[in-house]
N, C-alpha and C positions, 0 to 999 in steps of 0.2 A: 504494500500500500504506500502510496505517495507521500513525501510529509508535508503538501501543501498543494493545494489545489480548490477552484471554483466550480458551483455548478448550479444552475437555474430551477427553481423546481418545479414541477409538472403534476400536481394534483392539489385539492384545495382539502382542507380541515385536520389533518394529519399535525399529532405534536412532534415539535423541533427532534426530541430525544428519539422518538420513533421512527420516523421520516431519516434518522442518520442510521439505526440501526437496520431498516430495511433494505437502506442502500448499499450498506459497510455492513457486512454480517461479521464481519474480522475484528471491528469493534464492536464490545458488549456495551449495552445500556448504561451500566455502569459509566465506563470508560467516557461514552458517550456525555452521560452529565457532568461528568467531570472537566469533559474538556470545554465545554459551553461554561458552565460556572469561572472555570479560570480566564473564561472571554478568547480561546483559541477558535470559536467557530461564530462567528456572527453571519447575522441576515441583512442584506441588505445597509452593509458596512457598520450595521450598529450590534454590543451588545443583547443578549436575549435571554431568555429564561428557557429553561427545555419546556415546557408544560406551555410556551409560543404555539400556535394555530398557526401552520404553514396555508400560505396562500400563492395559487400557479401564477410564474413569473418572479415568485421572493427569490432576491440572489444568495447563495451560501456561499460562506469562506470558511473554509478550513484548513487549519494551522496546526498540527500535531507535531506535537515537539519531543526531543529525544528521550527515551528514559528516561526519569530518577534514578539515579544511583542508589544500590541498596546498602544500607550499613549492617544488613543480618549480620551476623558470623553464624559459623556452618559447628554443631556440635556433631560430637561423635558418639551418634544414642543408637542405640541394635534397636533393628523396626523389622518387622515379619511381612517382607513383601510374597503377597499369595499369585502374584498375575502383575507383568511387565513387559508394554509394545514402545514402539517407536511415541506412540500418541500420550500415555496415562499412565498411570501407578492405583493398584489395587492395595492395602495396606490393611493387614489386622492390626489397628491400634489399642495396645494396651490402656488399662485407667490412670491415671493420674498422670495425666500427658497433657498439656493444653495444645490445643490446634496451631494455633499463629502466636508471635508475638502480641504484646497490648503494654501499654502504659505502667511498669512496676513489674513486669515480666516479658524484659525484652528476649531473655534468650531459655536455651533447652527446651523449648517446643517443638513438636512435630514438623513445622516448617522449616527450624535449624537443623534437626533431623536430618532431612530432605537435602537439604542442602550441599550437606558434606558428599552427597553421594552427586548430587545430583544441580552443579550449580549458575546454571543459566534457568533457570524456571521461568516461566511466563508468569506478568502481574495483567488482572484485568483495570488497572489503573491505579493499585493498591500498593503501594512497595513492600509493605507488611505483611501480604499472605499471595504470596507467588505460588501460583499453582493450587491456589484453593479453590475447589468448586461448591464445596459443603463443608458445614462443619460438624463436628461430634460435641458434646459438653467435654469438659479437663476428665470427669471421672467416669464418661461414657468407654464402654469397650468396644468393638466391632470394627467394619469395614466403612473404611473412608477411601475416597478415592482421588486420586490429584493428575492433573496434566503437564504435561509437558511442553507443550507450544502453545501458542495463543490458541492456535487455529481450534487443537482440539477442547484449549478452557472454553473457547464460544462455543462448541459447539455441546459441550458437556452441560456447561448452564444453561444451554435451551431447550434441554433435554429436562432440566431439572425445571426451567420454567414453565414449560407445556406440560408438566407433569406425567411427564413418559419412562421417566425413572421409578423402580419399584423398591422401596426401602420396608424392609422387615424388623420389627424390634421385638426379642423378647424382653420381658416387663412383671417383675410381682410385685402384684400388690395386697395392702392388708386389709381382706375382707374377701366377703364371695360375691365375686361381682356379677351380679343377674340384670338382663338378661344374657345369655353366651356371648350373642355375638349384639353389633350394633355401633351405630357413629355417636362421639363427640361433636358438633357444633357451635364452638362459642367463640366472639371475638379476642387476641389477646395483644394487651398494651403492656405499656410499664402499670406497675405498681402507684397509683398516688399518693402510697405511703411511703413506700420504700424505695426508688427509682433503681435500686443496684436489682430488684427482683419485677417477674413478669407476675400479669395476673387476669385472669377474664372480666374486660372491659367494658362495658358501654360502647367505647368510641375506638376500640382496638380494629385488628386486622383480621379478616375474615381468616380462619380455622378452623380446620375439618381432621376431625384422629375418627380411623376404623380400629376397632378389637374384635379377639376373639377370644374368650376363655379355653385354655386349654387343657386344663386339669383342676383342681381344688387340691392347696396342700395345706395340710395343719388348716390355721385358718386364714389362709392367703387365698390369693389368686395366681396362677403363671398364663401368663396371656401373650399372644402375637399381638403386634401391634402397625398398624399401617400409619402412618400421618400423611394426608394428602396436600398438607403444605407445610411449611417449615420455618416456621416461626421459631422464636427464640424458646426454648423450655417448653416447647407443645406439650409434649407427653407427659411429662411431669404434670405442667397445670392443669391440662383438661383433667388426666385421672384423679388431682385433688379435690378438683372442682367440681367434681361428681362425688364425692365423698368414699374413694378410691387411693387414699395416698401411696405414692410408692415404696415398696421398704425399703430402707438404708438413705432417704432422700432428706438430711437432714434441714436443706430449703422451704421445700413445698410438702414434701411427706413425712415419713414415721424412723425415727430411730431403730435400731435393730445391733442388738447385741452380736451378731452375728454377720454382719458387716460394718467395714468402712468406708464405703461408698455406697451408692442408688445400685441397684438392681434394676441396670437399663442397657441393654447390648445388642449392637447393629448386628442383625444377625443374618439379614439376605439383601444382596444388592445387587440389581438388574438396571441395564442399560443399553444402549445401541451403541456398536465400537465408531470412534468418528472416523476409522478408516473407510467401512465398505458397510456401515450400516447394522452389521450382525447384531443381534440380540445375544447378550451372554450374560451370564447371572453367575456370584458367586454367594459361599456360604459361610460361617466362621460359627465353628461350636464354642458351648459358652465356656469362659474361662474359668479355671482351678477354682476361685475364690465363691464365684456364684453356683457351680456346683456341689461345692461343700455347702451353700447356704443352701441350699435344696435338699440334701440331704438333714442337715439339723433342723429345719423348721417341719420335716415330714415326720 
């Protein structure tokens, strides 16, 4: 892609951010607001908001400029890669891992991880989480998956936007959750109390979790879990939110002697490769520590 180029546009009512992403599928949405916010893409030589109403004949400028430079440093943390193409990385992540860096935790994350092995990563405008397509929580276990060129981050996040990616989680919780199977529907924001924690809003973001009971243990539940969007802490709040806490979730759910962390693990993930389309699905049994809790709570 060019780093700078004009072009006229030819349809009416389509927003600025969209209208760039339909054209540039190379750039993600993301990317896309970012460079509009930073004033790299103007209409009709002025400034614009992305959330602008394109109208045939507004003239586009776009100005993409070099990378940021990253200041990651690359740790050297053992990571259980299950599946590795030219495109992605399929990764069984352990708990107590956080995803990307963040503010007070710049390094030993799965991103520094990544790194040492792996160190040209594509950012979708992010310097902070190169190669992230999704995230897991710090004490979620399971399958996460990361790219390796831009080409295939867009095309992995479109995947995850059209919601054609299939994520499985198993999940116990404390109680018998009736009826078997059934969806969550509730909006979820920040907390108005708490802003460090999420919670079912009023004015939140439309969220949707399928379950499905899988057995009754002691007096839990072990359930599949689908989230058909991926909000911050879905799983966790919906099932509190229904009066379902998770065990071991000492945020939103119930403490448990028997763990130190939530009893929440990506346990099936399905997707289209960005090479040639294929459908492939991988699986990750659950880890040592949650099998023991299965075993003592039964």
């Amino acid at each position: 892609m060019k780093n700078a180029f004009n072009l006229i546009v030819n349809s009416n009512g389509l927003r600025l951010d969209k209208y760039i992403g339909e054209k540039y599928p190379e750039l993600s949405r993301t990317h896309a607001k970012k460079l509009i916010e930073e004033g790299h893409i103007t209409v009709n030589t002025k400034s614009a908001k992305a959330s602008l109403k394109l109208k045939s004949g507004d003239r586009l400028s776009i100005s993409i400029p070099p990378p940021e430079p990253s200041h990651l440093t690359a740790n050297d943390i053992p990571l259980k890669i299950i599946y590795e193409d030219s495109d992605l990385l399929v990764i069984d992540k352990p708990s107590n891992l956080t995803v990307h860096p963040a503010p007070g935790n710049p390094g030993h994350t799965l991103v520094n991880a990544i790194l040492a092995r792996f160190p040209n990563l594509p950012n979708g405008g992010d310097v902070i989480r190169p190669g992230i397509v999704h995230r897991l929580d710090k004490n979620t276990s399971g399958l996460i998956l990361i790219a390796k060129n831009r080409e295939a981050l867009n095309n992995l996040s479109n995947q995850f936007k059209k919601r054609l990616v299939i994520k499985t989680y198993l999940v116990m919780v404390k109680g018998h959750l009736s009826p078997y199977r059934g969806f969550i529907e509730a909006p979820i924001g920040r907390n108005p109390y708490n802003r460090k924690r999420m919670a079912v809003v009023e004015n939140g973001r439309d969220a949707r979790t399928e379950y499905h009971v899988l057995k009754y243990i002691g007096d839990c539940s072990l359930l599949e879990v689908k989230p058909e969007t991926g909000r911050t802490h879905q799983i966790r709040v919906h099932l509190s939110a229904i009066g379902y806490p998770v065990v071991g979730d000492t945020t939103y759910g119930v403490k448990s002697p028997f763990l130190s962390r939530q009893f929440v693990h990506a346990h099936r993930l399905g997707f289209k490769l960005p090479s040639n389309g294929r459908f492939i699905e991988f699986t990750s049994e659950l880890p040592s520590d949650l099998e023991q809790a299965l075993r003592v709570i039964a």
